[in-house]
C-alpha positions as CSV (number, residue, x, y, z in Angstrom):
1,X,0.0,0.0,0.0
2,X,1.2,3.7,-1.0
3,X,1.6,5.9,1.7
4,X,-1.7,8.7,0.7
5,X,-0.1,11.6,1.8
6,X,2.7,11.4,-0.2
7,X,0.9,10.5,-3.4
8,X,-1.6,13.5,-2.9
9,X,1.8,15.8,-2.1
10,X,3.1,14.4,-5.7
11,X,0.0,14.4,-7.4
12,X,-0.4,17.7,-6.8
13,X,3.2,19.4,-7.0
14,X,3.4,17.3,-10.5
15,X,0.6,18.2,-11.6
16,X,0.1,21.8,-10.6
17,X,3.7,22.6,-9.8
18,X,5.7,21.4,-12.8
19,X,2.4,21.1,-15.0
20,X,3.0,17.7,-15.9
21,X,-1.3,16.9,-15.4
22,X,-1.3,14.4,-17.9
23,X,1.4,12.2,-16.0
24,X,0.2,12.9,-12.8
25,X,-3.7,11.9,-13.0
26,X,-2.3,8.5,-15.1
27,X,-0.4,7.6,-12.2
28,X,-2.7,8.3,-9.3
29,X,-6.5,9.5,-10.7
30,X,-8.9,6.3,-11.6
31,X,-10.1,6.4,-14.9
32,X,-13.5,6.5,-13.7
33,X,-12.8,9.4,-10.8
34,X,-15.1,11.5,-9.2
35,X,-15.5,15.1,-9.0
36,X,-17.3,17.2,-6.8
37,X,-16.8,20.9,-8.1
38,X,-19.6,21.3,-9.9
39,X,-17.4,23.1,-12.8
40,X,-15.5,19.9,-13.9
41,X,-16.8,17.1,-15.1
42,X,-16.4,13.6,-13.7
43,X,-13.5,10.8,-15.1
44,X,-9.8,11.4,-15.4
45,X,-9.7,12.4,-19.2
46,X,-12.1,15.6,-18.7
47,X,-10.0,16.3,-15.6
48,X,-7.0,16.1,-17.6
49,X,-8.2,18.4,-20.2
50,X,-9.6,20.8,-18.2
51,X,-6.9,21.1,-15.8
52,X,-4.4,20.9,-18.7
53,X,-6.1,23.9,-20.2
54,X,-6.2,25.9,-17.0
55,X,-2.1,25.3,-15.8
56,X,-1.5,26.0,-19.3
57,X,-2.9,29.9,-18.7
58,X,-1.2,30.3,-15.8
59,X,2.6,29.6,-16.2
60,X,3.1,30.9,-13.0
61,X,0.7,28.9,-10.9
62,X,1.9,27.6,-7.5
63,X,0.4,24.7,-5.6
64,X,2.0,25.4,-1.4
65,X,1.0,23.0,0.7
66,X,0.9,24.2,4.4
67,X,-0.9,21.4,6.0
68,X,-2.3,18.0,5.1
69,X,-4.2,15.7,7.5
70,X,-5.4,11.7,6.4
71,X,-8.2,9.8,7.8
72,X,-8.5,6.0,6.9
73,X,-8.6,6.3,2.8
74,X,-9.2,10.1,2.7
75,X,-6.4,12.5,2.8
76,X,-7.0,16.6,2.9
77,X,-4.8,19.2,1.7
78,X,-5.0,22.8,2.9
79,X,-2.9,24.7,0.2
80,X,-1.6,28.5,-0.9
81,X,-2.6,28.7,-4.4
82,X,-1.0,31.4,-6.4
83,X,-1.4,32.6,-9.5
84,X,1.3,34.9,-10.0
85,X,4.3,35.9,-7.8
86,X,2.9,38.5,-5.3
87,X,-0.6,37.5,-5.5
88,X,-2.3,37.1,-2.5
89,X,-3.9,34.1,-4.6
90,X,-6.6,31.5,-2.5
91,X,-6.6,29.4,0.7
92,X,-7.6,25.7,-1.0
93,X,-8.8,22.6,0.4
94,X,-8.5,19.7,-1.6
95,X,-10.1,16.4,-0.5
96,X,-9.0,13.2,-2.2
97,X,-10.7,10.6,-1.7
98,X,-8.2,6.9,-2.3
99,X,-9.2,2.7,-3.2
100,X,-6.1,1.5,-2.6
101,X,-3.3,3.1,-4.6
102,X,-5.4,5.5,-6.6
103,X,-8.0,9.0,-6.4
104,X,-11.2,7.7,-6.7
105,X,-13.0,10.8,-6.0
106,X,-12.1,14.8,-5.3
107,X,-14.0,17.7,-3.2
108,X,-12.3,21.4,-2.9
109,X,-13.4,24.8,-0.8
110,X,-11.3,27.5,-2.0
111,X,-11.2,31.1,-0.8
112,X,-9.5,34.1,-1.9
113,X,-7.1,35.4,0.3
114,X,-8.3,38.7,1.4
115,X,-6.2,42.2,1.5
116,X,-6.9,42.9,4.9
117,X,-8.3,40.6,8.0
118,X,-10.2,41.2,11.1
119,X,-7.5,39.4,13.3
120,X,-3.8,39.0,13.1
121,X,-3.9,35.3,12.7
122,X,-3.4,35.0,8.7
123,X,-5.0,32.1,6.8
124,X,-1.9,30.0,6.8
């Protein structure tokens, strides 16, 4: 058995990171994955394109992972997502759901980071 957390921390750095999505979701997405934001369709070849399209208009995109957490076959990433250096980009949750050594199904909550804050805590 894979260890989850590390396959969600490559998944996402290869995909997302170094923009290899392609590679990525054939090594760790199920052909048959599901998706639960509602603007991407289920099944790792729609992912693939979509996700493809969208790192491909953002050269600069970065994926920082702050904290991840795993609960039996469920592993949750709480990333900085950036589109641009100096952005104050979006707080992102992804939730990846694993059978055995691959996703089987993917949730995310993602907020934008906001100029100013009502505490001094920070979002990361």
């Amino acid at each position: 058995m894979i260890d989850r957390k590390q396959a969600a921390r490559e998944l996402l750095d290869r995909a997302l990171n170094r923009h290899d999505v392609k590679g990525a979701f054939e090594k760790y997405i199920h052909p048959n994955y599901r998706q639960h934001n509602p603007t991407v369709p289920d099944g790792r070849d729609a992912a693939i394109k979509g996700l493809s399209a969208f790192v491909a208009a953002c050269p600069e995109l970065h994926y920082d992972i702050k904290q991840m957490f795993q609960e039996g076959d469920t592993v949750a990433v709480f990333a900085h997502v950036t589109m641009r250096p100096g952005d104050r980009g979006n707080a992102c949750v992804d939730i990846l759901r694993f059978e055995g050594d691959v996703v089987v199904e993917h949730w995310d909550v993602i907020q934008p980071v906001p100029e100013k804050s009502a505490n001094n805590n920070g979002m990361f």
